[in-house]
C-alpha positions in Angstrom: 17.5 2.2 20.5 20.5 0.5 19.6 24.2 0.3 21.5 26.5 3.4 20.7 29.1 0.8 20.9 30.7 0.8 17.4 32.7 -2.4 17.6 29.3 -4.8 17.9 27.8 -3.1 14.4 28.0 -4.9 11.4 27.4 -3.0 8.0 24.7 -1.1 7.9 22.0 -0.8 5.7 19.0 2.3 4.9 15.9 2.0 3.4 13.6 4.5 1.9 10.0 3.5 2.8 8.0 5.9 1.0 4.1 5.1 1.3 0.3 7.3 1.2 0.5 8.6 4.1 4.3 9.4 5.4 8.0 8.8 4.3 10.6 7.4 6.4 14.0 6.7 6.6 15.3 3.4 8.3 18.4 1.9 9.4 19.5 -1.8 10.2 22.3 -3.8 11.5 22.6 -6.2 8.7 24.2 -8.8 11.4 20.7 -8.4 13.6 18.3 -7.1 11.7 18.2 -4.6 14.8 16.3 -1.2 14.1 19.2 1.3 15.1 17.6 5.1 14.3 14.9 6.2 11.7 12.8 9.4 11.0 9.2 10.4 9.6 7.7 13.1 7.9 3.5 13.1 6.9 2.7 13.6 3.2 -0.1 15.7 2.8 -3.0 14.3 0.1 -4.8 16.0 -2.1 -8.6 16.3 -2.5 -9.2 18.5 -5.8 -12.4 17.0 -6.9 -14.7 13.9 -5.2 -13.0 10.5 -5.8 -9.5 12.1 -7.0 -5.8 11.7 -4.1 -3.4 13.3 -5.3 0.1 13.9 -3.9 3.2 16.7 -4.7 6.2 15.1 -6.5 8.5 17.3 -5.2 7.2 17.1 -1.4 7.8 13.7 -1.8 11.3 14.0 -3.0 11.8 16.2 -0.2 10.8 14.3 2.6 13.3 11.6 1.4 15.8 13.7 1.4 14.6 15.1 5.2 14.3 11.7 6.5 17.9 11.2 5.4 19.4 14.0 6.8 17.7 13.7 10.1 18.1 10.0 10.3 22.3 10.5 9.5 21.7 13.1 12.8 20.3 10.9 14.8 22.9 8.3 14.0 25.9 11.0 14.5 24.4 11.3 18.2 24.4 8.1 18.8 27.8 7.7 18.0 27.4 5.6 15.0 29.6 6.3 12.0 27.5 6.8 8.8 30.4 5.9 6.6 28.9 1.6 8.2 25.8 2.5 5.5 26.8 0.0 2.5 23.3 -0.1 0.5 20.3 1.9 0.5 16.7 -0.1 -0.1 13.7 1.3 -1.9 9.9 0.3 -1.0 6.7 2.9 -2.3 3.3 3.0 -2.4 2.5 0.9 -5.4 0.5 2.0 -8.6 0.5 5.6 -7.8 1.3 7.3 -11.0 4.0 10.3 -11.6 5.1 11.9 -15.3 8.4 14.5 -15.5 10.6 16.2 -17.6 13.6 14.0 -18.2 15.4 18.2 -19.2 14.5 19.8 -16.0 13.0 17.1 -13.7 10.0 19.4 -12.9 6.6 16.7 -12.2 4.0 17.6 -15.2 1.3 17.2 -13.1 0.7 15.9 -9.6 1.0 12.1 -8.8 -2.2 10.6 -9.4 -2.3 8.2 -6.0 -3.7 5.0 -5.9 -6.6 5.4 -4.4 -8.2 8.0 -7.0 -11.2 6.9 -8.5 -11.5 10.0 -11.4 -10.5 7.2 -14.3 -13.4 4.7 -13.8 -15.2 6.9 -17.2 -11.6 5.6 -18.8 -12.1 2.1 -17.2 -14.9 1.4 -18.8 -14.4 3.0 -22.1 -11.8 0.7 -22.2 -13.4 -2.7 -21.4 -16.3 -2.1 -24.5 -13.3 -2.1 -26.6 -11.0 -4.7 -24.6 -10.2 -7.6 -27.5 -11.6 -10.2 -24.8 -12.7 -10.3 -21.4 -9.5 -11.9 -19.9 -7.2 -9.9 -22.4 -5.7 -8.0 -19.9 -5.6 -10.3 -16.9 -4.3 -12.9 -18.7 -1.2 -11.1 -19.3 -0.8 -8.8 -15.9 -2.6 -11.3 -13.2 -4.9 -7.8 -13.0 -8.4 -6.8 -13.2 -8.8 -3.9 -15.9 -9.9 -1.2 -12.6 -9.1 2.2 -11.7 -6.6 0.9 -9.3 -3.5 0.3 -11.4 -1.3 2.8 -13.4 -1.9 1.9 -16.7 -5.4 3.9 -16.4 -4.1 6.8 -14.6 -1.2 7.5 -17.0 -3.9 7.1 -19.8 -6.5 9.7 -18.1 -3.2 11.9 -18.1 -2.2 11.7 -21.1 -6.0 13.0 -22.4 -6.7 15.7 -19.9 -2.9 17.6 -19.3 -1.7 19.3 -22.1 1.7 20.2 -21.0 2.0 16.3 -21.2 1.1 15.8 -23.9 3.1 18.4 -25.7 6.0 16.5 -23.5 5.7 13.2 -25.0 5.3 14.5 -28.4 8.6 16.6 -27.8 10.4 13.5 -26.4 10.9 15.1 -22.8 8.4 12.7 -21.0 9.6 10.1 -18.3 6.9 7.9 -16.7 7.0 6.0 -13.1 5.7 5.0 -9.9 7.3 6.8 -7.1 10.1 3.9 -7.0 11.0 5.5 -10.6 10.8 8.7 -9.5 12.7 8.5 -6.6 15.2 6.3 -8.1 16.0 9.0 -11.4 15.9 12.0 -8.9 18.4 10.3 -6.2 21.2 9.1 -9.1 21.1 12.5 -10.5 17.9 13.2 -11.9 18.3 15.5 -15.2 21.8 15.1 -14.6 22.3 11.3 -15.3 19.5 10.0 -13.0 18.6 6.0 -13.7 15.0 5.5 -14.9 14.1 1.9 -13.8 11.8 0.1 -12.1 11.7 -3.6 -10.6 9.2 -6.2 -11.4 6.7 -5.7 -8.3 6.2 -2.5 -9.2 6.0 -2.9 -12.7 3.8 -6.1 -12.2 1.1 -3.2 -10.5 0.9 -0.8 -13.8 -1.0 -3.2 -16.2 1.4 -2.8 -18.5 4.1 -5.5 -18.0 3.7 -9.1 -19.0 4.5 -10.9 -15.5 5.4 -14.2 -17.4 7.8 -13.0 -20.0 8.9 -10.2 -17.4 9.1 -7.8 -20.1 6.5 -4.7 -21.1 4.2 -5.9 -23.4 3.6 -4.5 -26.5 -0.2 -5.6 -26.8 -1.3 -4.0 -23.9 0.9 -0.3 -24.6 -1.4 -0.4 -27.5 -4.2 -1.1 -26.2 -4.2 1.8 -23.7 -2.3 3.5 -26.0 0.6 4.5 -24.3 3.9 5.3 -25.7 6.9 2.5 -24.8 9.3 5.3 -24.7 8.1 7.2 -21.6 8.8 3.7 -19.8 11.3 3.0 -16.8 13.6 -0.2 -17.6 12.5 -2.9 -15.6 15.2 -4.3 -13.1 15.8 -7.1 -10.5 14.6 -6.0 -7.5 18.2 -6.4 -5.9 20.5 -5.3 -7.7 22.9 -1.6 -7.8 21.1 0.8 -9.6 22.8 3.5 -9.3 24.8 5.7 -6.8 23.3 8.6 -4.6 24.4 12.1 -5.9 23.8 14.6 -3.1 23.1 14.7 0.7 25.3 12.7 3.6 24.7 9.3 2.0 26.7 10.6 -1.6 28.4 7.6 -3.2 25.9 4.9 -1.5 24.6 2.5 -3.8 21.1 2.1 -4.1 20.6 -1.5 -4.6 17.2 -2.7 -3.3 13.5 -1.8 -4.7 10.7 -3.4 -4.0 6.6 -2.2 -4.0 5.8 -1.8 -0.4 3.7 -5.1 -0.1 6.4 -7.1 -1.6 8.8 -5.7 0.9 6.9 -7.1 3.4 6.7 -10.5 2.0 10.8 -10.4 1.9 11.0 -8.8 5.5 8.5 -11.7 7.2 10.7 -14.0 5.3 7.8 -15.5 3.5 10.3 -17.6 1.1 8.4 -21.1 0.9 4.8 -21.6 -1.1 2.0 -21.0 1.2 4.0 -18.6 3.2 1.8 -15.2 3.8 1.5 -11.9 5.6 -0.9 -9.0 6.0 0.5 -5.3 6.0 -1.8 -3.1 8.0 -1.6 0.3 6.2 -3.3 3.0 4.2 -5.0 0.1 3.0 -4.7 -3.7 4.3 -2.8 -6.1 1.6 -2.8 -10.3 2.2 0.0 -11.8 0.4 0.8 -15.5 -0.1 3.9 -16.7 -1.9 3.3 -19.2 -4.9 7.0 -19.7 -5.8 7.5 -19.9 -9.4 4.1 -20.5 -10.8 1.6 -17.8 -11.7 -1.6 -19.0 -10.0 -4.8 -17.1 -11.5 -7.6 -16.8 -8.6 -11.1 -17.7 -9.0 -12.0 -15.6 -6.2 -11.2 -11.8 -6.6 -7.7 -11.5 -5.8 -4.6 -10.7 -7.9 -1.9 -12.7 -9.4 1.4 -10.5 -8.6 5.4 -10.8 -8.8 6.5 -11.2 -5.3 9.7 -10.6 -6.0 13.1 -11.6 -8.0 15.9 -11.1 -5.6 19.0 -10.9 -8.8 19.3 -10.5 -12.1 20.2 -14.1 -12.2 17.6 -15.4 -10.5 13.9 -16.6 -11.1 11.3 -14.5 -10.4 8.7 -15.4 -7.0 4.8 -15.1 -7.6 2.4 -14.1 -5.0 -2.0 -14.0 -4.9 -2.8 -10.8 -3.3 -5.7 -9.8 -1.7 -6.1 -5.7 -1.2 -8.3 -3.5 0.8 -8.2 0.4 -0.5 -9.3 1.5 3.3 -7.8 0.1 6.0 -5.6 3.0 8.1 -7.2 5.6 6.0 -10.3 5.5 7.7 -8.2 5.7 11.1 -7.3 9.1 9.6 -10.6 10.1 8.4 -12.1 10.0 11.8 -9.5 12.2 12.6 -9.2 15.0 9.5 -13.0 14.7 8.5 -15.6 14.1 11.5 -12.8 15.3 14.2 -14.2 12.6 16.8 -10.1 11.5 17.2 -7.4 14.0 17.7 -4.4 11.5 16.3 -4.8 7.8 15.2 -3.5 6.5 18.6 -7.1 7.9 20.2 -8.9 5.1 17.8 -7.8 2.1 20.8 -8.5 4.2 23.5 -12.1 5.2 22.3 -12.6 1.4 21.5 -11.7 0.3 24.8 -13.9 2.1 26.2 -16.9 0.1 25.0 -15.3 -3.4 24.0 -17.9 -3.3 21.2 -20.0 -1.7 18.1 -23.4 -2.4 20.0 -24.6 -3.6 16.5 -23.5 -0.7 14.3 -20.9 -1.7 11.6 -18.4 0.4 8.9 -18.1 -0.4 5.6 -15.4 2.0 4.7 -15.8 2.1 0.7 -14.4 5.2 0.1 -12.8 4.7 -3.1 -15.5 1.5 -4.0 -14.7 -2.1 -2.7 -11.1 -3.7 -4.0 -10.7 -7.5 -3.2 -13.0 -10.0 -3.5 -15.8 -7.8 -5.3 -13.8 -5.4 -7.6 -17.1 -2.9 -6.8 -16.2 0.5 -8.1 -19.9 2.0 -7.5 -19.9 0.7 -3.5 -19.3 4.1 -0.9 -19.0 3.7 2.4 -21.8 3.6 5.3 -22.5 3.3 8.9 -25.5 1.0 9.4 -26.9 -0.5 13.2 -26.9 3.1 14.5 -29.3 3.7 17.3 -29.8 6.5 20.4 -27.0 4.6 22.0 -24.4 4.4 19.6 -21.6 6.6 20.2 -18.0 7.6 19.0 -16.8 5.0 21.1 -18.9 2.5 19.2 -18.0 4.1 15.3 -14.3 3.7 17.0 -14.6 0.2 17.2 -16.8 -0.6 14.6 -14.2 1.4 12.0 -11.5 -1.3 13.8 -13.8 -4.1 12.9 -13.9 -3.1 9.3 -10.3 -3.8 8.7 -10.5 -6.9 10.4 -14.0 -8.5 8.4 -12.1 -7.0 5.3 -9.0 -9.2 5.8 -11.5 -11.8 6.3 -12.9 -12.1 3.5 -9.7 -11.9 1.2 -8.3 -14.7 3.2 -11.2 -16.5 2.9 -10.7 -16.5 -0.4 -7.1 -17.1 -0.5 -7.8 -20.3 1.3 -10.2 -21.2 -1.4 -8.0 -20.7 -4.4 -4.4 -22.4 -2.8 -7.0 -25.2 -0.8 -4.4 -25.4 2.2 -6.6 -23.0 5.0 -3.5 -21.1 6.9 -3.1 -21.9 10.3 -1.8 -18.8 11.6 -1.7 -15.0 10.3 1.5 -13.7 10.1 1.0 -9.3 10.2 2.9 -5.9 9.8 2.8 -2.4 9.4 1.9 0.3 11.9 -1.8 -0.2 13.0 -0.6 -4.0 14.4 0.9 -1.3 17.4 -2.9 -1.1 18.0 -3.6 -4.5 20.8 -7.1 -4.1 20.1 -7.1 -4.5 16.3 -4.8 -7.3 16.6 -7.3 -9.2 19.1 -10.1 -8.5 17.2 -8.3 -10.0 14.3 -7.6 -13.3 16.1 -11.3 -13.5 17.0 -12.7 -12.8 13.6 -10.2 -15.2 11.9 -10.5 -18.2 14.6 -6.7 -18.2 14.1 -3.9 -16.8 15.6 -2.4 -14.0 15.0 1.3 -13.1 14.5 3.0 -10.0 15.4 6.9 -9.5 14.8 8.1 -7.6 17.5 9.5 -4.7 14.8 6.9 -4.1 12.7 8.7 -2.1 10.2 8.7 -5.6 8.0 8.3 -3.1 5.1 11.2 -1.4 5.4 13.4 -4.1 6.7 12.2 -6.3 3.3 14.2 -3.3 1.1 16.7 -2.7 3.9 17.6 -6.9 3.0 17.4 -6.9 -0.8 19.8 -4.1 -1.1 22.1 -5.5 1.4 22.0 -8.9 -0.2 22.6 -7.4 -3.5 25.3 -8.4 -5.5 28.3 -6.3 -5.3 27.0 -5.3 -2.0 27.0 -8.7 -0.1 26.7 -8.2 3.6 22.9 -9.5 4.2 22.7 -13.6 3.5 18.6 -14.2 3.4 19.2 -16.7 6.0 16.5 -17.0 8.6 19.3 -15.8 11.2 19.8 -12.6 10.1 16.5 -11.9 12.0 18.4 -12.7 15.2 17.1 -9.6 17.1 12.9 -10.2 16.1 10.7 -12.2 19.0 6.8 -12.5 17.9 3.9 -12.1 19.8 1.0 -13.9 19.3 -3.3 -13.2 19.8 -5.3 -16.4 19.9 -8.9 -16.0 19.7 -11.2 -15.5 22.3 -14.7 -15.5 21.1 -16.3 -19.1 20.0 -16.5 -19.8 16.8 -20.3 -19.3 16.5 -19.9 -15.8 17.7 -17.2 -15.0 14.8 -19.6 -16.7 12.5 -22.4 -14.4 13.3 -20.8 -11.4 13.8 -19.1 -12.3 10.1 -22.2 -12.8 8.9 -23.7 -9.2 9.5 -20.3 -7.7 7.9 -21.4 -9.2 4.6 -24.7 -7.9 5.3 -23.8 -4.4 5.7 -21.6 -5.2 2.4 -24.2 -5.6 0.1 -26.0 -1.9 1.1 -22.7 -0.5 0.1 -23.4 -1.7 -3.3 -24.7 0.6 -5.8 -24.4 4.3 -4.4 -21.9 6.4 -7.2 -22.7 6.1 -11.0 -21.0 7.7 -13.8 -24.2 7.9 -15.8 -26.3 11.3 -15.9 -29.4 11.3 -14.7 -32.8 11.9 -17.2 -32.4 15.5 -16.4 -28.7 15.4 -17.8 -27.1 16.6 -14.4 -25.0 14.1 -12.5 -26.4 11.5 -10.3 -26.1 13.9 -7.1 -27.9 11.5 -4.6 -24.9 8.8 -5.7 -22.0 10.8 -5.6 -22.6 12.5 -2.3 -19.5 11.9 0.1 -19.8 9.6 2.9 -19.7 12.4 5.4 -23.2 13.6 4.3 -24.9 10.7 5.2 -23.0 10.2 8.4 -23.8 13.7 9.9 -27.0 13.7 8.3 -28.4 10.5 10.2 -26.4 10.7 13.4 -27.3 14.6 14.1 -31.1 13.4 13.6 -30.9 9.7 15.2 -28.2 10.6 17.6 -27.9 14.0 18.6 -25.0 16.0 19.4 -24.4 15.5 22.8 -24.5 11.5 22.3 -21.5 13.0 19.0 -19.6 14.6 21.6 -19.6 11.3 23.6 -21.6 12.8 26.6 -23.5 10.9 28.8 
């Protein structure tokens, strides 16, 4: 924790770092870049139905305005004046999908996060009547795919019907949770601002990312009403002030989608630059300065960022993994083999490897390279040995042969291979994810020694924001982050093979959910079963349940 000495702080700078699974509240010496005090609340999701994640509006809102209050606390205690907070930041879980009433600011129906899969029926009603197969990716950089917002606000607007009686009365506002945040914070039915910035509006498949504007075509097309749209901002620049709580009067100047953040906090300014974000899911950015390059290899074209209204906007390819954390967390909430998410390395280490049995964690389908919405997840290689220790380390694996594969790709589309991973985000605490990441990459690995890069990417945009002025962009402001670095430690053969099973075990996730009926009308049960089914099913009967319990 930072000196209580007030006389070595420059201006101070928050951030709201809202994503799937918690919210948080961060603080930075602008000067340093030094992590002074911050503070954490979980977000509980929502299961209503197989394949849907939903989340509360309001919770959300709530734990931003917890994490601020506590965080101020902490900061009193540590003798720090509050009044040194010139700029608050914005970064959020991208594409996850909120409508409100601009009259009483009550949420209409429960964010639709992006994970949920209940609009792949929409998807693909949609693409038999898409004017073109590169109609919409041609404009957005996106795949037409249950993912983005554009389908999720669509699926909302038929199935709620206090929504729809909203929009046809004029009382509807639409965002992702930057918007929402952003209107509640500057006063909400009382004034609030309803604006977005280009990352996240680059995420909804509604906004052209070359003309920077929404695009007409595509409202039609999904049939969504332009007025129900946020206005779409710099992502540095003052939107607004705050209108309640300790930080009153602040302006909040910085927004950014969380992956995007990161790209700004590893400083990733230059062509070819990249990071991963370890998270929820696992996200592989690499900056393609002003030129919108269009991959030939499954992944996205996105706006990195645009850092003033005056200045030209930054394009990124993207590579993104639904499950990477998440499944971290599913261990722990739905077979109960972990207590918290720090057990996972502990349980590896225990065995040093799967013994042969690898994860595919498709829960919500397979994202980047293969765009699979029917893939579910399995557990294949099991045998009498296998143990939790083993599913531990294999579920560790996963993320790593998943970033794998989108940066093989990468490296196919920009032609210059990277030569070292630069990573963030909270699972790089984890030493054994990061070493198996090295050896499954041949390359080293790169680990600030903050890893709040996501947080610290919104924390610089607001600060640097005109009218604001007290963070420069320089590579100097990060004065107060060292890196650590994992080389690899298995031959290249041995990567190559163990690789090589990964896209083995791939292919058998292929094909398990449908959303056509069977011949006897009912659903296609079989498909749609959850993971956990299979899971207990074959490891009570090939395992038993002292080898479950870990017993010898």
């Amino acid at each position: 924790m930072a000196s209580s000495n007030k006389s070595v702080l420059g201006p101070l700078v928050g951030s709201v770092d809202q994503g799937t699974s918690s919210t948080r509240f961060l603080v930075f010496n602008s000067k340093t870049a030094e992590l002074l005090s911050h503070h954490q609340v979980e977000i509980k999701q929502k299961f209503p139905k197989e394949g849907w994640v939903e989340q509360d509006p309001k919770e959300i809102l709530q734990s931003v305005y917890e994490c601020i209050e506590k965080t101020c606390e902490k900061l009193h205690e540590l003798n720090i004046d509050i009044s040194n907070i010139k700029a608050i930041g914005v970064t959020n879980q991208r594409e996850t999908t909120v409508v409100w009433d601009k009259f009483t600011g009550e949420p209409l129906y429960n964010a639709v996060v992006w994970l949920d899969l209940r609009t792949q029926s929409t998807v693909e009603t949609l693409s038999k009547r898409m004017p073109g197969n590169n109609f919409v990716k041609s404009k957005t950089g996106l795949p037409l795919s249950t993912y983005f917002s554009a389908v999720k606000l669509r699926w909302i607007l038929d199935n709620v019907k206090n929504v729809q009686k909203a929009v046809e009365e004029n009382r509807a506002l639409f965002g992702t949770i930057d918007s929402w945040l952003i209107w509640s914070l500057t006063g909400g039915a009382k004034g609030g601002v309803h604006c977005t910035d280009v990352t996240n509006a680059s995420r909804t498949m509604l906004f052209n990312i070359h003309s920077l504007e929404w695009d007409k075509e595509l409202c039609d097309f999904f049939e969504i009403p332009m007025t129900i749209l946020p206005n779409v901002r710099s992502s540095s620049e003052i939107y607004g002030l705050m209108k309640a709580g300790a930080l009153e009067g602040v302006p909040i100047s910085g927004c950014l989608g969380d992956q995007s953040a990161a790209l700004v906090g590893q400083m990733c300014f230059e062509d070819g630059q990249a990071k991963n974000t370890y998270g929820t899911g696992c996200f592989l950015l690499c900056n393609t300065g002003h030129k919108c390059i269009f991959s030939e290899h499954g992944l996205l074209t996105t706006v990195a960022y645009k850092l003033g209204r005056d200045k030209p906007a930054n394009y990124a390819l993207e590579g993104s993994v639904a499950i990477a954390g998440a499944v971290i967390r599913w261990l722990r909430d739905n077979l109960g083999i972990i207590k918290t998410s720090e057990e996972i390395e502990k349980l590896a280490r225990e065995v040093g490897t799967s013994y042969g049995c690898y994860f595919v964690p498709a829960f919500s389908g397979l994202y980047a390279p293969y765009w699979e919405p029917s893939a579910r997840g399995i557990i294949c290689g099991l045998t009498q040995f296998t143990n939790k220790c083993h599913i531990a380390f294999a579920a560790l694996e996963a993320v790593c042969f998943q970033t794998r594969e989108i940066l093989d790709a990468m490296n196919r589309d920009c032609g210059i291979p990277l030569r070292h991973l630069q990573v963030d985000g909270g699972m790089t605490n984890n030493k054994i994810l990061m070493q198996l990441q090295a050896d499954i990459l041949y390359i080293p690995v790169v680990k600030p020694s903050m890893p709040e890069t996501t947080a610290l990417g919104a924390a610089m945009a607001a600060g640097a924001a005109e009218g604001v002025g007290v963070w420069s962009l320089e590579p100097e402001d990060l004065s107060a982050v060292t890196v650590e670095r994992f080389e690899p430690q298995i031959n290249a053969e041995e990567s190559e093979i163990r690789y090589s099973t990964w896209k083995k075990a791939v292919t058998k996730s292929m094909g398990w959910a449908t959303t056509q009926p069977t011949q006897s009308g009912d659903p296609s049960i079989f498909c749609s079963l959850p993971l956990g089914f299979f899971i207990v099913s074959s490891m009570v009967m090939l395992i038993g349940a002292r080898y479950i319990s870990g017993s010898p």
